[in-house]
N, C-alpha and C positions, 0 to 999 in steps of 0.2 A: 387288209393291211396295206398301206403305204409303204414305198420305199425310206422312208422315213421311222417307221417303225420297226423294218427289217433292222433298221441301223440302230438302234435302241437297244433290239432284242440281242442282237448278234452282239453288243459292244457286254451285255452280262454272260453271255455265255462259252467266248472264246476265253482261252488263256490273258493275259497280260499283255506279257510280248507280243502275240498276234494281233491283236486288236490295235497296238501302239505299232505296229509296220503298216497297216492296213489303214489308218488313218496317216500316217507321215508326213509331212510337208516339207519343205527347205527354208529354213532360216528360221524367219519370223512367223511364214505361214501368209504374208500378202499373196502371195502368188497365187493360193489355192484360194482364196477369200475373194480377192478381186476375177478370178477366173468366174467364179460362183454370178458376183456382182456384176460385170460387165454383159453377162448375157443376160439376166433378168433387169439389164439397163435397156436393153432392144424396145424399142416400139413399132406398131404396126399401121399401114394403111389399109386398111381392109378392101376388098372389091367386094359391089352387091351383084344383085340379079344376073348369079349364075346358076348355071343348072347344076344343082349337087346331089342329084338323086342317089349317084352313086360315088361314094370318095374310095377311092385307091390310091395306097398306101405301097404297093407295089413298084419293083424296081429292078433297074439291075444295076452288078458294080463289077467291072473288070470283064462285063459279058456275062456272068453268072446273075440268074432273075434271082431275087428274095422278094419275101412277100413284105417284108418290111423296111427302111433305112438304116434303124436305129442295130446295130448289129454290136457284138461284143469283144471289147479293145481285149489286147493279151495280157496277161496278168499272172505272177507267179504267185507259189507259194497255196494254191489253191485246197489244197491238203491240210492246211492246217484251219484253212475254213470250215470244211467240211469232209469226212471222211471220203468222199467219194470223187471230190474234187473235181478235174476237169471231165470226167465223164458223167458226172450231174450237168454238169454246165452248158454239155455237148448235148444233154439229151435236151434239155429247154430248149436249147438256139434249136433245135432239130424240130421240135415240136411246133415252136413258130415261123418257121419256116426266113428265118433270119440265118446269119453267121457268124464263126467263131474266130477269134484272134487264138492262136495258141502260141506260150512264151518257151525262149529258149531254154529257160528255167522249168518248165511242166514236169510235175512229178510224174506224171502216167504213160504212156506209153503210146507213142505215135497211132500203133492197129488199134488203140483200145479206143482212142479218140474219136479215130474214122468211123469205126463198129456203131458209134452214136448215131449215125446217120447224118450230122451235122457240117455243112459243107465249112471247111475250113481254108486260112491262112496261115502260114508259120513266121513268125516273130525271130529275129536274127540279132542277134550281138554278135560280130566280128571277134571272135578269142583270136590273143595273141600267137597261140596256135594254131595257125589257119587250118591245121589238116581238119582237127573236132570240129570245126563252121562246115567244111566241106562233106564232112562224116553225116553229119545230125541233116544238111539241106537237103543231101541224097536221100537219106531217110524219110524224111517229111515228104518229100517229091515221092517216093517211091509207096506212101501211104497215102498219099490222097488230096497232100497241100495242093492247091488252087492258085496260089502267090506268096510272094516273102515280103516282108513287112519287116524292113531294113530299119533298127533304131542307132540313130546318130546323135542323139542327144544325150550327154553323161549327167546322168542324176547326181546331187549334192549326194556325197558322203554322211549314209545316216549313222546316226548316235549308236556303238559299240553294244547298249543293252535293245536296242530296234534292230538290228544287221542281224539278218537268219542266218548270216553263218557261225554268229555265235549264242542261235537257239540252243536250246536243250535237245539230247538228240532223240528224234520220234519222226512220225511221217512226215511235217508236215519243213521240216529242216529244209534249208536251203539246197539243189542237186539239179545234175543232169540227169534226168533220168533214161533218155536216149543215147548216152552212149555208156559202155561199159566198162566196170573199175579197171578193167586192164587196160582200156583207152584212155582213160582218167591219168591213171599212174603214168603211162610212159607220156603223158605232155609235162610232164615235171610243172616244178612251182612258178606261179603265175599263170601256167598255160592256159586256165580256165578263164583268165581276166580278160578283161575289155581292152582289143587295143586301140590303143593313143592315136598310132598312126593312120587309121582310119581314113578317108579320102573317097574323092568321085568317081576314080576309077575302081573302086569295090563297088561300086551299083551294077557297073559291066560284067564282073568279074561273077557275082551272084544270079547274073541272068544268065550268064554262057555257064554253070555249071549245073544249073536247076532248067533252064528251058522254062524258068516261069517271069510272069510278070513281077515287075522288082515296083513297091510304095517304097517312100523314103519317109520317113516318122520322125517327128522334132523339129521341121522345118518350121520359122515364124519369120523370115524373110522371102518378099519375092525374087530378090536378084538371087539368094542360097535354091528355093525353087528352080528359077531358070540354068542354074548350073547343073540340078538335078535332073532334069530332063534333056541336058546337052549328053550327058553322062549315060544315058539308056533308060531315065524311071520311067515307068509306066502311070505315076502319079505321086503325091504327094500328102502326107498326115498333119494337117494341122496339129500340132502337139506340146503343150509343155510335161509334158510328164506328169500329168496330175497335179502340179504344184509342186514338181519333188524337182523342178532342173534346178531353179535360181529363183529367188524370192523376189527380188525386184523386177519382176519377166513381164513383158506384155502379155496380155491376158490370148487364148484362142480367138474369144468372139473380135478381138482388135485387130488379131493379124489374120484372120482370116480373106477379108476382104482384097487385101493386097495379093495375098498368091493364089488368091484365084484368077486374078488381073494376072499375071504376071505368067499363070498354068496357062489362060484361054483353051482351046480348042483341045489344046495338044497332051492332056490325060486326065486324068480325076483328081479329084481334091477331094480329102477326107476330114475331119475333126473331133478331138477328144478334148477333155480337159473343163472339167465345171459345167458342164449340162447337166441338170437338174428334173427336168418337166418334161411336157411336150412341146409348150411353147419356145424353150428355150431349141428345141430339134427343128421346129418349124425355121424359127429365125437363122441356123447353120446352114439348111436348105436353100432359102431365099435365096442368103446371100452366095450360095452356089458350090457347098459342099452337096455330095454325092449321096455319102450317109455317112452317120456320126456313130462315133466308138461309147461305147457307154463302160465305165470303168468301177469305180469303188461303189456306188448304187447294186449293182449286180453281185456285187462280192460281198458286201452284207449282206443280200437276200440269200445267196446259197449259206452262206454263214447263217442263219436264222432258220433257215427251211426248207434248206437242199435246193434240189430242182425244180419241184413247186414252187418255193421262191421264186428263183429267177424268172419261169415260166410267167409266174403270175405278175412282177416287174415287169416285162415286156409285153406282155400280152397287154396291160396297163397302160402303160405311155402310147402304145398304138391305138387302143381303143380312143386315150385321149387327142391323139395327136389328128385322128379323122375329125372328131371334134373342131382342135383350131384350126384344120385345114378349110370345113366346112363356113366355120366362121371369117374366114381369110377369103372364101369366093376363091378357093383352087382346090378343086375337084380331084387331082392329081400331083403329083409329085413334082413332074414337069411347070406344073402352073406356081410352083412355089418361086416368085423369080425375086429379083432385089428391089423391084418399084413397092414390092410389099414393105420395106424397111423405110420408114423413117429417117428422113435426112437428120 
């Protein structure tokens, strides 16, 4: 099965609501369409007679080796994919020897994550209650997080019958699941919400309290970039949110180019948002991300088939992506560089 068919399969056998948050978009839906389009708008210069006996697919990102790029963006709600949720998901990324985004929203439980074997990152929204940010990053830090994966982009307000906080109530309802109704209760109303006030000095603020590398996610500017690493990142997410920030958004594969100019030397560049293939990982590479987050592809495949699913999604695009790497005359990862891109 394709990822394509995971998506088929999964759209008959979830609930309604789930199906309709999991596909989402903001506005009109350009953003996630053009996100789609602009990276299978990429063309290639291919290089010949190189030695490609052996392609490796191999890498590393923050210092941590995977055996692959393509590694898995954070995503909530995962429970109502699949009964098992992020510890399916933990067990595939573990299995390929890839990695996992975990959101702040993860129903499952930090140790239960780890237990997968799946080397992970933890996913951070800033609540207006700072104490629960600082609660949940010790937590994550204290289980096995690897980095925080700072989101600064505020998603469009979805539609009152899509909003899982006014799912029907069952597993897969909107919750923190790392921290506890008595920490819940006493942040009083709102406390769980996004705050507004958000800023660059909370990049610092996340690293002196976790001791981990701080990504900053949402960025599609390079001057917003260069602020973030005056600030302490460690690196930067090429992101729109899936297509969920703003509909009329430059697409990842457009802004990508810029803040990696803008990152050079001085930390990583990642991207998510409408990769589809392999080709289209190949081209995020060139142009000089690190490794790419793969997002609602992988979330209908657990939806459809658990952790085989996913497994076999990734397992899939790697197998493809030695493929176009081979046909691209770069043998490695390294040799994926931007003279491959088409002016």
């Amino acid at each position: 099965m394709t990822m394509f068919d995971f998506e088929a399969e999964a759209r008959g056998l979830l609930p309604a609501h789930a199906a309709a948050y999991f596909a989402a978009a903001a506005g009109s839906g350009a953003s996630l369409g053009e996100g789609i389009a602009d990276w299978a708008a990429v063309r290639f210069r291919p290089r010949v007679l190189r030695d490609l006996s052996c392609v490796d697919l191999s890498t590393t990102v923050l210092g941590t080796r995977v055996e692959t790029p393509i590694l898995i963006a954070p995503m909530a709600q995962q429970l109502a994919a699949h009964p098992s949720g992020e510890i399916a998901m933990g067990r595939a990324v573990a299995s390929v020897g890839s990695l996992l985004g975990v959101s702040t929203n993860a129903a499952v439980a930090f140790a239960d994550i780890a237990a997968t074997g799946a080397r992970w990152w933890f996913q951070v929204y800033l609540t207006k209650d700072r104490s629960l940010t600082e609660l949940m990053v010790r937590r994550a830090v204290g289980s096995g997080a690897g980095a925080l994966i700072l989101t600064v982009d505020m998603i469009t307000p979805l539609p009152a019958d899509v909003n899982p906080r006014n799912w029907p109530e069952g597993p897969g309802k909107a919750r923190m699941t790392n921290l506890t109704a008595e920490e819940l209760a006493a942040a009083g109303p709102g406390g769980t919400d996004m705050d507004p006030t958000l800023s660059f000095s909370d990049i610092d603020w996340l690293g002196q309290i976790s001791g981990l590398p701080v990504l900053v996610k949402g960025v599609l500017r390079g001057d917003d970039a260069e602020l973030c690493l005056a600030a302490g990142a460690a690196g930067i997410v090429v992101s729109t949110h899936g297509g969920r920030r703003l509909s009329p958004s430059i697409s990842s594969a457009r802004a990508l180019p810029e803040v990696v100019r803008a990152v050079g030397d001085r930390g990583e560049v990642y991207v998510d948002s409408g990769l589809r293939n392999a080709e289209h990982v190949a081209a995020a590479l060139a142009m000089g991300a690190r490794g790419v987050f793969l997002g609602r592809p992988a979330l209908w495949a657990l939806s459809a088939k658990g952790e085989e699913g996913v497994a076999a999604t990734l397992s899939g695009l790697a197998t493809d992506l030695r493929q176009v790497m081979a046909q691209l005359g770069a043998p490695t990862i390294a040799d994926l560089t931007p003279d491959l891109i088409a002016p």
